[in-house]
PDB file of N, CA, C and O in Angstrom:
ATOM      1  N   UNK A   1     -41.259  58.722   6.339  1.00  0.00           N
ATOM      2  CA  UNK A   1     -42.663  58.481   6.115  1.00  0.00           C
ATOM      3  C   UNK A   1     -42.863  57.228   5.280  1.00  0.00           C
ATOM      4  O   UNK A   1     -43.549  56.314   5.736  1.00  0.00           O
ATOM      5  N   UNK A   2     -42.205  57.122   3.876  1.00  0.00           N
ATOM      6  CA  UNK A   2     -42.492  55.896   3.226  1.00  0.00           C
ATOM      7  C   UNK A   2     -42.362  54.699   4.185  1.00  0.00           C
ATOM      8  O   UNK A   2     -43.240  53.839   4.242  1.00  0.00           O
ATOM      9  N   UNK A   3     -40.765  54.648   5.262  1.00  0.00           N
ATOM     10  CA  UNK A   3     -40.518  53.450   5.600  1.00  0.00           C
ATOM     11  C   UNK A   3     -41.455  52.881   6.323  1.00  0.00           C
ATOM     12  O   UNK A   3     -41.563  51.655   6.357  1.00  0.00           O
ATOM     13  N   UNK A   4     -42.567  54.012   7.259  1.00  0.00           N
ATOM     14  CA  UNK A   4     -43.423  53.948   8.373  1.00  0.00           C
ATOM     15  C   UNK A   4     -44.874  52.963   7.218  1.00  0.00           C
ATOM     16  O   UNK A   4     -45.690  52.145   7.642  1.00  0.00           O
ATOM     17  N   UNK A   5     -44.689  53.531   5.568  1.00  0.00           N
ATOM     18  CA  UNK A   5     -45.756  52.883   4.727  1.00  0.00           C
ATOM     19  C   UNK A   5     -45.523  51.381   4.466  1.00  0.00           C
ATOM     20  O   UNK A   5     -46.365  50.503   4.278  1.00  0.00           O
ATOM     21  N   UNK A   6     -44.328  51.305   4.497  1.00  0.00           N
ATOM     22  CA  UNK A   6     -43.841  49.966   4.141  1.00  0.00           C
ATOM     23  C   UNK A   6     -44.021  49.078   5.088  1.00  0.00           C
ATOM     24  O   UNK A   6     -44.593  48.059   4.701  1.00  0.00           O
ATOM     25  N   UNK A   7     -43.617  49.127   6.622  1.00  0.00           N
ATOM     26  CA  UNK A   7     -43.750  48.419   7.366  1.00  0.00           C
ATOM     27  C   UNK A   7     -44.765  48.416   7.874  1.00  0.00           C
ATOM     28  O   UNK A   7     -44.704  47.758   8.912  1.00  0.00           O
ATOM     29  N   UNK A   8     -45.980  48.929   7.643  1.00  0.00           N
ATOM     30  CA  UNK A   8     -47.495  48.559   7.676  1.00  0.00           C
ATOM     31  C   UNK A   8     -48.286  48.821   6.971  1.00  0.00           C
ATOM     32  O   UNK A   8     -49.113  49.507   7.572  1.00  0.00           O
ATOM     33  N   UNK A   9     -48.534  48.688   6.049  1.00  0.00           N
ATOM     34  CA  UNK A   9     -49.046  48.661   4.639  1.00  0.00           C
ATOM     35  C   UNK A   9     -49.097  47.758   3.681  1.00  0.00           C
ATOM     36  O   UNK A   9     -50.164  47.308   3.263  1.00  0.00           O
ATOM     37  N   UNK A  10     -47.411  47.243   3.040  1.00  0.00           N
ATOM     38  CA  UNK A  10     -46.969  46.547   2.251  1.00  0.00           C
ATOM     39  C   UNK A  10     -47.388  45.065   2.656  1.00  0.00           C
ATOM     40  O   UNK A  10     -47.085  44.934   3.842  1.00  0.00           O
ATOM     41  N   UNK A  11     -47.763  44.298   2.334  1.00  0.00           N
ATOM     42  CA  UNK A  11     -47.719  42.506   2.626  1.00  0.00           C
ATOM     43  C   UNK A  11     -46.772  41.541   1.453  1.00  0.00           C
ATOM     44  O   UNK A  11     -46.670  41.361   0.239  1.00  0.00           O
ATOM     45  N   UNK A  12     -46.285  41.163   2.539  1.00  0.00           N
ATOM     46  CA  UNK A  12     -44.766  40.352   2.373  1.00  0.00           C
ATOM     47  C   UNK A  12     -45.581  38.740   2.153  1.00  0.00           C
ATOM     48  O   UNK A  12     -45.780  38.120   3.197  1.00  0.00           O
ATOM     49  N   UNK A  13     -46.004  38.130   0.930  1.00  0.00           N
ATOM     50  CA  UNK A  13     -46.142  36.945   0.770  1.00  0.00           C
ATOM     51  C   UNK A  13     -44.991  35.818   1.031  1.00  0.00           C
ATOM     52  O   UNK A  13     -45.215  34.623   1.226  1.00  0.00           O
ATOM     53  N   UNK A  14     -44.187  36.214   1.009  1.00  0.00           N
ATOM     54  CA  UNK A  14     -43.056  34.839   1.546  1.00  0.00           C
ATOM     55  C   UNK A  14     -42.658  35.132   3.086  1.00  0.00           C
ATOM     56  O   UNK A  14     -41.621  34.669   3.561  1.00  0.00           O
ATOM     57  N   UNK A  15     -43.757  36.116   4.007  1.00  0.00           N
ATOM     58  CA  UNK A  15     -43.841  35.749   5.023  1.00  0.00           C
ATOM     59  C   UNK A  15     -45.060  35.710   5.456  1.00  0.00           C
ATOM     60  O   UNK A  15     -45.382  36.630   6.207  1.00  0.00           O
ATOM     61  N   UNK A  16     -46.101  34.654   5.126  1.00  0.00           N
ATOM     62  CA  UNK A  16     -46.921  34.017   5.240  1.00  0.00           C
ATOM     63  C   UNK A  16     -48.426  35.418   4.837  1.00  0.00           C
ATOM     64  O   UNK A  16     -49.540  35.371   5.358  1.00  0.00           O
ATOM     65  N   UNK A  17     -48.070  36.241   4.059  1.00  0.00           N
ATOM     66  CA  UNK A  17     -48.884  37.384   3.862  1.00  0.00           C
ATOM     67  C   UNK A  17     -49.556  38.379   5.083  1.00  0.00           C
ATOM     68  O   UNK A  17     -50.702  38.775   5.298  1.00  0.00           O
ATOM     69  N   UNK A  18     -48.276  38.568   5.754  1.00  0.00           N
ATOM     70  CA  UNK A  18     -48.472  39.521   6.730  1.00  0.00           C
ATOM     71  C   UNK A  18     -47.641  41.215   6.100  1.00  0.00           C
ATOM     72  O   UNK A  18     -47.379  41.552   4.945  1.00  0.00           O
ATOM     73  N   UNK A  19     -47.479  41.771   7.077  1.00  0.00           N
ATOM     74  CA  UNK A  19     -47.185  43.493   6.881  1.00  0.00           C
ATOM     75  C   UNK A  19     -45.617  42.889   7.564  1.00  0.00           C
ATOM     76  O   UNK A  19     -45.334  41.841   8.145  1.00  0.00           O
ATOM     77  N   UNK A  20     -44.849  44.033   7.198  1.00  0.00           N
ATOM     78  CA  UNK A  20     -43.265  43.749   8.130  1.00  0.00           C
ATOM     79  C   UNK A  20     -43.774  43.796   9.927  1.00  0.00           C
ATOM     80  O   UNK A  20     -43.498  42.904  10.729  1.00  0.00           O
ATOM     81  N   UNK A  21     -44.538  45.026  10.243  1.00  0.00           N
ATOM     82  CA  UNK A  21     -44.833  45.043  11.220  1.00  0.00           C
ATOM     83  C   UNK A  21     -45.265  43.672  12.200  1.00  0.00           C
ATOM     84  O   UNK A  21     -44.870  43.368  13.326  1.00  0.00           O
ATOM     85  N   UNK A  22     -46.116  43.075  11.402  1.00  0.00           N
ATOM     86  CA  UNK A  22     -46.381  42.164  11.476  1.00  0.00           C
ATOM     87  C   UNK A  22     -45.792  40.748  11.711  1.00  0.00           C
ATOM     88  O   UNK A  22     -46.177  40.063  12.658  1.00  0.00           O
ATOM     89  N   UNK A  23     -45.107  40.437  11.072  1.00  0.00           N
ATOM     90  CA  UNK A  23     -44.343  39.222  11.090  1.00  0.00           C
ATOM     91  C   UNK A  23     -43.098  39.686  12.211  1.00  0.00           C
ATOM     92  O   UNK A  23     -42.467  38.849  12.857  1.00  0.00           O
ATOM     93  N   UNK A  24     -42.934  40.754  12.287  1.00  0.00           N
ATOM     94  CA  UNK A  24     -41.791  41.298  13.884  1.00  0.00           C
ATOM     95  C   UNK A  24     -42.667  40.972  14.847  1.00  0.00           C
ATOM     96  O   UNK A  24     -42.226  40.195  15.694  1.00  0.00           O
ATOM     97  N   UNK A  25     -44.280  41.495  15.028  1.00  0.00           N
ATOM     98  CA  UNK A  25     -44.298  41.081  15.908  1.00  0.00           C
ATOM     99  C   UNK A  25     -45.106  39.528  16.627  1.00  0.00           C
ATOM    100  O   UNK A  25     -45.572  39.311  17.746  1.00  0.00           O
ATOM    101  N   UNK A  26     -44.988  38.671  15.395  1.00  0.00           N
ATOM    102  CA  UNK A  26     -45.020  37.000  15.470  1.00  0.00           C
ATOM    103  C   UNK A  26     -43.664  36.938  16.071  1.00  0.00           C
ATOM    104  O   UNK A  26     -43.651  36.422  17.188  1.00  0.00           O
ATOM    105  N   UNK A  27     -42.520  37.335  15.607  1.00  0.00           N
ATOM    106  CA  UNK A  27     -41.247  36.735  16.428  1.00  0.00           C
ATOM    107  C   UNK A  27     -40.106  36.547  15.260  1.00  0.00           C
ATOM    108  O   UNK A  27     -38.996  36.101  15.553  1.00  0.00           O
ATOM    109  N   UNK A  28     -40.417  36.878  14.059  1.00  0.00           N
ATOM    110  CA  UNK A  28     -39.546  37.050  12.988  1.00  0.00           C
ATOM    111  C   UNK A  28     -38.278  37.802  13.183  1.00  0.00           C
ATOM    112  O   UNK A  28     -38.384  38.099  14.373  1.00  0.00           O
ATOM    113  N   UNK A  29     -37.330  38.221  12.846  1.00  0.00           N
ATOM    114  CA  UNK A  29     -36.470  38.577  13.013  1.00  0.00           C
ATOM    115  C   UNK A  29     -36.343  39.851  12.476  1.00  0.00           C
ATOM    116  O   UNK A  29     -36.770  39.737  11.327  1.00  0.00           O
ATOM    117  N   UNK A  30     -35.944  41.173  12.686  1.00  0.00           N
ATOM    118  CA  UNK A  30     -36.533  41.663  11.504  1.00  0.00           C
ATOM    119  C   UNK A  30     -35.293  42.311  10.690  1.00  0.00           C
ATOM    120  O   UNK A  30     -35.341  43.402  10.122  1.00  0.00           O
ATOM    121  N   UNK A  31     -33.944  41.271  10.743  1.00  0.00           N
ATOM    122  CA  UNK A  31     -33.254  41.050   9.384  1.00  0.00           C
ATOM    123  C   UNK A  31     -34.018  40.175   8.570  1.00  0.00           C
ATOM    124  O   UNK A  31     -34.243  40.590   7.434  1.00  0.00           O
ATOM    125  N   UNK A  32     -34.461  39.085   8.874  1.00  0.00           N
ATOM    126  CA  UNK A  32     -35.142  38.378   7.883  1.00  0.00           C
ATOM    127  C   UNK A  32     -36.085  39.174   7.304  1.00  0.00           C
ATOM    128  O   UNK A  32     -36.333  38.875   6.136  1.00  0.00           O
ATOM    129  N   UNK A  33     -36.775  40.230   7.827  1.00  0.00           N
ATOM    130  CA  UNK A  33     -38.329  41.185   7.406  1.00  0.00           C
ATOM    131  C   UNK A  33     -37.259  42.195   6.326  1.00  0.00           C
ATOM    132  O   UNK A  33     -37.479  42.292   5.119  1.00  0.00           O
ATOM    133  N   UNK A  34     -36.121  42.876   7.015  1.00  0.00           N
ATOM    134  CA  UNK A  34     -35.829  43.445   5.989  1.00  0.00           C
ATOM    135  C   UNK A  34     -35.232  42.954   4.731  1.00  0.00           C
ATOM    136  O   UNK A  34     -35.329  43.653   3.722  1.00  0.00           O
ATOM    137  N   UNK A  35     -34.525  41.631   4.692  1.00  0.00           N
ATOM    138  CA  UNK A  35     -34.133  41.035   3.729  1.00  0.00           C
ATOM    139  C   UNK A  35     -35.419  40.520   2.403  1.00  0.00           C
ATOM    140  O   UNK A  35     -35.222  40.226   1.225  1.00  0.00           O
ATOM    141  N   UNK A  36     -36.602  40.571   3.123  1.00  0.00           N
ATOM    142  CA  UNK A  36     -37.892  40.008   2.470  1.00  0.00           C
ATOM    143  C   UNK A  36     -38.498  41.004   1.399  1.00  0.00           C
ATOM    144  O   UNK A  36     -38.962  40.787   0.279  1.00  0.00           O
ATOM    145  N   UNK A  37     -38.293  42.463   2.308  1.00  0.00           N
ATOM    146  CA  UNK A  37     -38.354  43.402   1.576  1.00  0.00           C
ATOM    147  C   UNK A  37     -37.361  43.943   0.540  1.00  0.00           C
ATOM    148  O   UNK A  37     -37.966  44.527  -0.359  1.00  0.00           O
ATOM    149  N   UNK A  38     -36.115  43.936   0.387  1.00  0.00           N
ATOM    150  CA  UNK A  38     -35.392  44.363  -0.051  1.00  0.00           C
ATOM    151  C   UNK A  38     -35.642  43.233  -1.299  1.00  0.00           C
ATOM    152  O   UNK A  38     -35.536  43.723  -2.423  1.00  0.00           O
ATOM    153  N   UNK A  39     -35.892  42.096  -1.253  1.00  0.00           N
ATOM    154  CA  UNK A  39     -36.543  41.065  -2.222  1.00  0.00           C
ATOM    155  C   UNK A  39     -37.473  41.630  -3.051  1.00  0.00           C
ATOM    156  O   UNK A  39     -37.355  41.878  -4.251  1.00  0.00           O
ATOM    157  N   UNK A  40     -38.798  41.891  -2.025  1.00  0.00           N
ATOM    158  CA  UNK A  40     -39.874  42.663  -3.404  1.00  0.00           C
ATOM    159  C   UNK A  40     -39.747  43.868  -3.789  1.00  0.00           C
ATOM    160  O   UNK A  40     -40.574  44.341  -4.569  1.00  0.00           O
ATOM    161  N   UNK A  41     -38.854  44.492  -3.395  1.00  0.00           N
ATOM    162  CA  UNK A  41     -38.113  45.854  -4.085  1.00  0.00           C
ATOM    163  C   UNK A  41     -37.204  45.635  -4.958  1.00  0.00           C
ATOM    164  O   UNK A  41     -36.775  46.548  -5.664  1.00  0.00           O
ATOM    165  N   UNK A  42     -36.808  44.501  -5.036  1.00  0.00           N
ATOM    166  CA  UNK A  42     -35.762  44.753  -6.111  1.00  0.00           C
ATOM    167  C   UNK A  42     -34.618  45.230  -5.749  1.00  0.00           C
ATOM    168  O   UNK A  42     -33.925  45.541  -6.718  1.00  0.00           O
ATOM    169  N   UNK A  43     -33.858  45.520  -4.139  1.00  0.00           N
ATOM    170  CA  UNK A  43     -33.088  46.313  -3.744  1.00  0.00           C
ATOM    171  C   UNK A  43     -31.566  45.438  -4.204  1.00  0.00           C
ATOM    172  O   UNK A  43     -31.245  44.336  -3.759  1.00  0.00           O
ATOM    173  N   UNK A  44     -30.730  46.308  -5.257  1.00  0.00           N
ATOM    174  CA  UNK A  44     -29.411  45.311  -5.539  1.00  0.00           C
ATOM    175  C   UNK A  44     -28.594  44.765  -3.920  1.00  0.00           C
ATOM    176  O   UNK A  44     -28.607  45.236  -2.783  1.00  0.00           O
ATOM    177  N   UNK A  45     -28.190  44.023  -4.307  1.00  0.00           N
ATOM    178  CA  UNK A  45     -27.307  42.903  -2.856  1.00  0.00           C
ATOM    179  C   UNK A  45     -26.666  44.207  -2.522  1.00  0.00           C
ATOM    180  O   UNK A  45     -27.099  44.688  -1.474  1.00  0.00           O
ATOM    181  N   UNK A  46     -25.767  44.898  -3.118  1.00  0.00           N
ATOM    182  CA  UNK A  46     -24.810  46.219  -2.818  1.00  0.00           C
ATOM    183  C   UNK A  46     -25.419  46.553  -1.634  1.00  0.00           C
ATOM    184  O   UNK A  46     -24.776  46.483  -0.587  1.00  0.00           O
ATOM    185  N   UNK A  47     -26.940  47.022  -1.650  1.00  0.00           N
ATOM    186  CA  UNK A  47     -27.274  48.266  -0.619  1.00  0.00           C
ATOM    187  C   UNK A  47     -28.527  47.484  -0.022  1.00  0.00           C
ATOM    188  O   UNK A  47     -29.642  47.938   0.235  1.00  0.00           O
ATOM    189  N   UNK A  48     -28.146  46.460   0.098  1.00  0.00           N
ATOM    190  CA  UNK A  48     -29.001  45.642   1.202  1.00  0.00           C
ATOM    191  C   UNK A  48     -28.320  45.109   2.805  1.00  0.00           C
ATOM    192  O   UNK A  48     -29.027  44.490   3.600  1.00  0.00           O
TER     193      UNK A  48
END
């Protein structure tokens, strides 16, 4: 449930202030979407 909040909900400013959903479906990659997130989470490199 959270992840379903995150990827449309959350807005990712260092990808141009869209939702994850969002910028996947511009054509982003969505290692780059999850790497963006794991950024404004704070997620350590370990478990990214």
């Amino acid at each position: 449930m959270r992840g379903d909040a995150l990827l449309v909900d959350h807005v990712l400013l260092n990808l141009g202030g869209k939702t994850a959903a969002e910028a996947i479906e511009d054509g982003r990659e969505p290692r780059e979407v999850w790497r963006e997130l794991c950024v404004e989470f704070d997620v350590p490199p370990q478990r990214r």
